[in-house]
C-alpha positions in Angstrom: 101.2 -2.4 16.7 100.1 -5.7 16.2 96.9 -6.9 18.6 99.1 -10.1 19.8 102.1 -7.2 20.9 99.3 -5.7 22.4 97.8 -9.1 24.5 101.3 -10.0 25.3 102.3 -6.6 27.0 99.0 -6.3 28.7 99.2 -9.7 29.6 103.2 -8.6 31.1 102.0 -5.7 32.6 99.3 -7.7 34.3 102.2 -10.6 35.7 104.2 -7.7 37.2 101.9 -5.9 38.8 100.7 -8.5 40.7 104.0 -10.1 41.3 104.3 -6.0 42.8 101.2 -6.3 45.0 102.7 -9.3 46.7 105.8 -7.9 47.7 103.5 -4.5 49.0 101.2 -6.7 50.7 104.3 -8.5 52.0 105.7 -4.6 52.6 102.5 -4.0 54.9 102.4 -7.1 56.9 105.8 -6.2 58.6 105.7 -4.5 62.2 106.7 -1.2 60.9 104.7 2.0 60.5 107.1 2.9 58.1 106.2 -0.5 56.1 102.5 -0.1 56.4 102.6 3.1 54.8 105.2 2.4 52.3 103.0 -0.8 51.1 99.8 1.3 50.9 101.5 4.0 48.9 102.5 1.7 47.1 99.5 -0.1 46.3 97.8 3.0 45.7 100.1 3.9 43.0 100.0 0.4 41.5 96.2 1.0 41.4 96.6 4.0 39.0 99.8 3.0 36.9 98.9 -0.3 35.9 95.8 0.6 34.4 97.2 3.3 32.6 100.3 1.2 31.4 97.8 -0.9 29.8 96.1 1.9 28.4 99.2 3.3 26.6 99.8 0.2 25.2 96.6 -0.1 23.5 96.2 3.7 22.1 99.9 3.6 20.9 98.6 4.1 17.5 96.6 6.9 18.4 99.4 8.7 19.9 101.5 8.5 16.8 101.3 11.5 14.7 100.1 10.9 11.1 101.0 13.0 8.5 98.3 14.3 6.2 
């Protein structure tokens, strides 16, 4: 994969994730326990997928298998 693919994906993951974190921020701001701990999940798995969205992006190549 190309390093530009790569920017631009990162670079989408990025957008989306923190278009995400608004609405879970929005999510925990409402007068619900149920909403407070549905936006902290939330943000919690946001915290770990992100980063490793990116990640897959960027070891692609490595994952491929290569035929001796």
């Amino acid at each position: 994969m190309k390093t530009r693919l790569k920017v631009a994906l990162s670079a989408a993951i990025f957008l989306v994730s923190l278009g995400a974190l608004s609405r879970f921020l929005h999510w925990m701001n409402q007068p619900s326990d149920f909403w407070l701990y549905a936006g902290a999940l939330s943000t919690l798995a946001l915290a770990v997928l992100a980063p490793a969205a990116v990640a897959l992006v960027w070891r692609a190549d490595a994952l491929r298998h290569k035929r001796p």
